[in-house]
C-alpha positions in Angstrom: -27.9 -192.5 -12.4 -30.0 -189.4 -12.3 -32.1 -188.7 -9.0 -34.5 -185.8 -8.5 -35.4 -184.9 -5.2 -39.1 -183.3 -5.0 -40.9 -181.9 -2.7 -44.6 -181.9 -2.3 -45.5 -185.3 -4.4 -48.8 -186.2 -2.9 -51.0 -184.1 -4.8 -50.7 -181.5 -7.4 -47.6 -179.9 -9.3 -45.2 -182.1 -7.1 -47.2 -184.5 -7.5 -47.0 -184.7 -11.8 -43.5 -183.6 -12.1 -42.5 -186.4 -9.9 -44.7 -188.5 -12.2 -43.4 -187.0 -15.2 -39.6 -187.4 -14.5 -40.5 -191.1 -13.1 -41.8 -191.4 -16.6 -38.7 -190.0 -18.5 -36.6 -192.8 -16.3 -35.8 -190.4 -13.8 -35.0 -192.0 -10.0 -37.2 -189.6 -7.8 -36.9 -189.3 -3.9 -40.2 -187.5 -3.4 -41.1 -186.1 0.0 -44.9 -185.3 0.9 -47.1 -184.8 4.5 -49.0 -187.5 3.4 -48.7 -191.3 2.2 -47.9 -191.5 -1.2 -48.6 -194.9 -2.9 -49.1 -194.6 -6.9 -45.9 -193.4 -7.7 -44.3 -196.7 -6.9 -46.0 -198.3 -9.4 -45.2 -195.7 -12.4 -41.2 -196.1 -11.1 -41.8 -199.7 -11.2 -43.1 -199.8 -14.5 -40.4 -197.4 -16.1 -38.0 -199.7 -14.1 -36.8 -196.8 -11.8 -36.7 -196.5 -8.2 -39.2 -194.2 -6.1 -38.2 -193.4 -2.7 -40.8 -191.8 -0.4 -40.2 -189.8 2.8 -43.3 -188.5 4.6 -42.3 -185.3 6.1 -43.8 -181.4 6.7 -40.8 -179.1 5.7 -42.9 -176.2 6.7 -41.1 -177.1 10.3 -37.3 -176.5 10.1 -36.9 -179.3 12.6 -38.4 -181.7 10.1 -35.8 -180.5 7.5 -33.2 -180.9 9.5 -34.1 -184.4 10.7 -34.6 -185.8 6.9 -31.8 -184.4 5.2 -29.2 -187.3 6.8 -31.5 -189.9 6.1 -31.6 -188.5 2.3 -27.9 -188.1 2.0 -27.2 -191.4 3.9 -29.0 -193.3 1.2 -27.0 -191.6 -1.5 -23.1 -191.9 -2.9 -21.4 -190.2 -5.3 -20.9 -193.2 -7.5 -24.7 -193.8 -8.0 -25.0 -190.2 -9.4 -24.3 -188.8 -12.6 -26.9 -185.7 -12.3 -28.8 -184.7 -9.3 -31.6 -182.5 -9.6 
């Protein structure tokens, strides 16, 4: 399975490349300040999975918090690339 983990995907760049990689059947773990809701349905329709974490990694803290939760949700066997 290949999973891309991108920052920023509520609006802008981070925003289309998650699109874009969702698009080119790419799982995407996308992590944003604010809600994110469309993406879901591009994963869904390109039968791909979109996981969302609401987060501001400006604060160290925040970092620290979500990497666990990332890494919990992840094992070696799903993943044959990791961007």
């Amino acid at each position: 399975m290949n999973i891309a983990i991108v920052t920023g995907v509520s609006r802008g760049l981070g925003h289309s490349v998650a699109r874009y990689l969702l698009e080119s059947n790419i799982h995407v773990i996308g992590i944003a300040r604010s809600e994110v809701k469309d993406l879901q349905g591009i994963a869904e329709d390109n039968n791909v999975t979109f996981i969302s974490y609401q987060a501001d990694l400006s604060e160290l803290q925040n970092t620290e918090k979500l990497l666990p939760d990332i890494i919990e949700g992840l094992t070696s066997e799903q993943i044959s690339h990791l961007y």
